[in-house]
N, C-alpha and C positions, 0 to 999 in steps of 0.2 A: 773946436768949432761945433757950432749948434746946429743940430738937425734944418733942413730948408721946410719952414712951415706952410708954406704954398706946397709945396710938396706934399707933405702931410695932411694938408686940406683936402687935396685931390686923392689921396689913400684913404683918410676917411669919409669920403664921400663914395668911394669904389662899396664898404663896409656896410651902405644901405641903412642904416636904423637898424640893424639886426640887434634884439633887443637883449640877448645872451654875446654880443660882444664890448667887450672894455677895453680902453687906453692903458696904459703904464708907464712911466719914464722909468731909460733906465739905460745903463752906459753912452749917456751924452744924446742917445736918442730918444724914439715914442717906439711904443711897441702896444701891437694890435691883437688882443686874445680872445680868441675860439674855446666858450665852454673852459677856459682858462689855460687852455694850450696856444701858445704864439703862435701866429697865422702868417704875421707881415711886418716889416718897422722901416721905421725914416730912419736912417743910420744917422750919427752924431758927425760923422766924417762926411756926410753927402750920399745923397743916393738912396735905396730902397735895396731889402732884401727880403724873399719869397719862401715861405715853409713849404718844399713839394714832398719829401718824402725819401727814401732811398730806392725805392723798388721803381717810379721813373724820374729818379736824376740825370743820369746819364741823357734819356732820350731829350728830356727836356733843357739841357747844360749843352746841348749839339743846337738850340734853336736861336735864332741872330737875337744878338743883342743881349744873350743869356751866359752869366760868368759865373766863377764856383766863387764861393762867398768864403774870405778867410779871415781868420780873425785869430790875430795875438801869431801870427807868422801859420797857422794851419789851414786846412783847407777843411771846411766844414760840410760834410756831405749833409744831405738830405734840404739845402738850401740853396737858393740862386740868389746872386747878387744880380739886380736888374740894371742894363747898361742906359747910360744919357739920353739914349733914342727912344727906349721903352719907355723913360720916366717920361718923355716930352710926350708922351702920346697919351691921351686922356684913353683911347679905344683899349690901346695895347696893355697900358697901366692897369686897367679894371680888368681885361682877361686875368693876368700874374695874378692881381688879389682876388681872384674868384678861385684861382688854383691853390692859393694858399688856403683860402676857406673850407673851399673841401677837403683838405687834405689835412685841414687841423677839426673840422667836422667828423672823420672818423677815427678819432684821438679820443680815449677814454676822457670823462669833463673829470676836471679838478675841481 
């Protein structure tokens, strides 16, 4: 299944024109890099997932609508898989990707 590109229109429209971020395909989805660190992606299965970090996952994996993101059967810390209600929400959608932004802004650039 291919990533939902209405979806992905609306993630990168969240992304502003920031002029140091780029696109990537890549495991059946798009993936959105910060200074060359992954920020956000349309997953290829449906859905969106969030780079927040390990130091507040936890707080932020306790907030509605926020799920741990697993991939290949593991559960992948320092990322939020964002749930159908977040993705529906244009407000709620652009907080996630501003989280992700900052949080791959303070990520050495590749």
């Amino acid at each position: 299944m291919a990533y939902d590109e209405g979806l992905a229109d609306r993630i990168r429209d969240a992304f502003d024109n920031r002029p140091y971020v780029f696109e990537r395909k890549m495991f059946g989805g798009l993936g959105w890099m910060v200074h060359g660190n992954m920020a956000a992606a349309a997953l290829g299965a449906g859905g969106a997932m969030v780079r927040v970090g390990k130091d507040d996952y936890a707080d932020l994996l306790a907030e509605p609508g926020a799920g741990p993101m697993v991939m290949g059967g593991r559960t992948v810390t320092g990322w939020i898989r964002l749930g159908d209600d977040i993705c529906a929400s244009d407000v709620e959608l652009r907080e996630w990707i501003e989280r992700g932004i900052a949080f791959a802004e303070t990520l050495p650039r590749k």
